[in-house]
C-alpha positions in Angstrom: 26.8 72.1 36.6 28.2 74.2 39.6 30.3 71.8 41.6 29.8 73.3 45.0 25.6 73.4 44.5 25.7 70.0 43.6 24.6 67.8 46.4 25.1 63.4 45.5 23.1 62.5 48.0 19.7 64.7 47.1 19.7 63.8 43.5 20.3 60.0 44.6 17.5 60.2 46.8 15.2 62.2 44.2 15.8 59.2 41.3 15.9 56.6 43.9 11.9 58.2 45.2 11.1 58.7 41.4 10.7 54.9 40.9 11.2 55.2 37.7 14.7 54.3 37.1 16.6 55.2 33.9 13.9 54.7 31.7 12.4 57.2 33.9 15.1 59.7 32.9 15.1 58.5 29.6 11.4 59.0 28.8 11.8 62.9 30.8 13.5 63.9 27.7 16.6 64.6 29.6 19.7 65.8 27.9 22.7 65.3 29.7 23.6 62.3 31.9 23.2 63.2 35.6 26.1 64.1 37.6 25.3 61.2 40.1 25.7 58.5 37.0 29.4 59.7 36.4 32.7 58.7 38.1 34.3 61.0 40.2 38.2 61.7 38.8 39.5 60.0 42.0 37.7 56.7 41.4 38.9 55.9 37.5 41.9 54.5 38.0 39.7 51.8 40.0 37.7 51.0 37.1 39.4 48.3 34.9 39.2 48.7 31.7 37.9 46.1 28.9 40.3 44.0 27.9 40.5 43.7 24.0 44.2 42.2 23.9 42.4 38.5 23.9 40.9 38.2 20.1 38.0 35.6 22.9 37.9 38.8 24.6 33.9 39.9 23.5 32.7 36.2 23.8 30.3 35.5 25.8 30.9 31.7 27.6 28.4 29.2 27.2 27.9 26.5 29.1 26.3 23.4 27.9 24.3 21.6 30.6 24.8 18.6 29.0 28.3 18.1 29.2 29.4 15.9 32.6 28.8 18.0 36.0 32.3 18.0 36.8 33.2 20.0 33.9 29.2 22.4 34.1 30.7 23.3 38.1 34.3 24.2 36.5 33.0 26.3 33.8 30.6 28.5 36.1 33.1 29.1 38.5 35.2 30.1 35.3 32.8 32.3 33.4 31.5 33.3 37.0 35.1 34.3 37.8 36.4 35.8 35.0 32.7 38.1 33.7 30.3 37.6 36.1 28.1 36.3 33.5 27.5 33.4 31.1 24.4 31.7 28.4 23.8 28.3 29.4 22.3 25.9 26.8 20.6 22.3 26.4 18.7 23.6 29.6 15.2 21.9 28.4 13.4 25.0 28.1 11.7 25.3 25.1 12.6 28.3 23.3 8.9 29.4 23.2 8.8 29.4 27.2 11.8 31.6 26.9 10.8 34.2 24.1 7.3 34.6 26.7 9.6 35.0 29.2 11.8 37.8 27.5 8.1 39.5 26.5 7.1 39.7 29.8 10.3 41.2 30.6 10.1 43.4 28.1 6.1 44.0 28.3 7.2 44.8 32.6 9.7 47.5 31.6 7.3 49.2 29.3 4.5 49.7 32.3 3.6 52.7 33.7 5.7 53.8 36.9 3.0 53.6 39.1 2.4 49.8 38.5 6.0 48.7 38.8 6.3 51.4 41.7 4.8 48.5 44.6 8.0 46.3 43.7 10.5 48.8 43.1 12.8 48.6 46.2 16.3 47.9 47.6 15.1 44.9 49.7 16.6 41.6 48.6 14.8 39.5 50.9 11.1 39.7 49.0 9.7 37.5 46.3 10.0 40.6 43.4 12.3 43.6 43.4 12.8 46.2 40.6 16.0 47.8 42.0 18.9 50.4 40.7 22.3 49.7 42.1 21.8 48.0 45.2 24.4 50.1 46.9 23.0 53.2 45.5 23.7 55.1 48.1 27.0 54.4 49.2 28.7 54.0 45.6 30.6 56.7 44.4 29.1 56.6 40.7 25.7 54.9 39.6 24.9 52.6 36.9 22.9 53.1 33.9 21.0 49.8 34.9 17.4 48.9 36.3 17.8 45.1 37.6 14.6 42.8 38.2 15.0 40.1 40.8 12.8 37.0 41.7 13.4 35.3 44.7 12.1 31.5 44.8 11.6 29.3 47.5 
């Protein structure tokens, strides 16, 4: 791609109007990743890299809701500190709730663009949203990710 015709903040707002996200792009047939989806040379050095020096380093934490709160709090603000992510288990949900739950998910991605098109948006204050990056448009690189979000009350 010509550098000097390429304009971020066009092709950001063309996928963001699309609605269709990266399966969007995926399902055009495209063949090369979008210039908006790759890191400029100036922000890499910000990006840290994996660490694979720990032989835990791939593991995923778990936290077991049975153990004694004290020790549940400790962990998620471990896990929560450390990846940003964690699996909880003994959370009483049967594991047939959760495999309808995961098909849902699953069955929601698949839908045509215009059905999921009335809950894609950036707005994190409404019951649904169907969202890329949620600073989209002031990051300097975009993530290959497509992020549902349910809001309860």
């Amino acid at each position: 791609m010509n550098i000097e015709s390429y304009d971020r903040a066009k092709q950001v707002q063309q996928f963001d109007d699309s609605k269709t996200g990266v399966k969007g792009l995926v399902d055009s047939g495209i063949t090369t990743i979008p210039c908006f989806f790759i890191h400029p040379p100036e922000t890499l050095s910000d990006i840290k890299p994996n660490s694979t020096t720990r032989p835990d380093a791939q593991l995923i934490p778990t936290i077991d809701l049975s153990d004694l709160r004290p020790t549940i709090v400790q962990k998620i603000a471990s896990a929560s500190r450390d990846l940003g992510f964690f699996q909880i288990v003994n959370h009483g949900i049967e594991p047939e709730v959760l495999e309808r739950l995961i098909g849902a998910i699953k069955g929601f991605h698949e839908q045509l663009a215009e059905i999921k098109a009335p809950v894609c948006c950036r707005e994190m204050n409404r019951g649904v949203s169907f969202f890329c990056n949620v600073d989209l448009f002031r990051s300097k690189a975009t993530s290959w990710r497509y992020s549902i979000r349910f809001l309860y009350s």
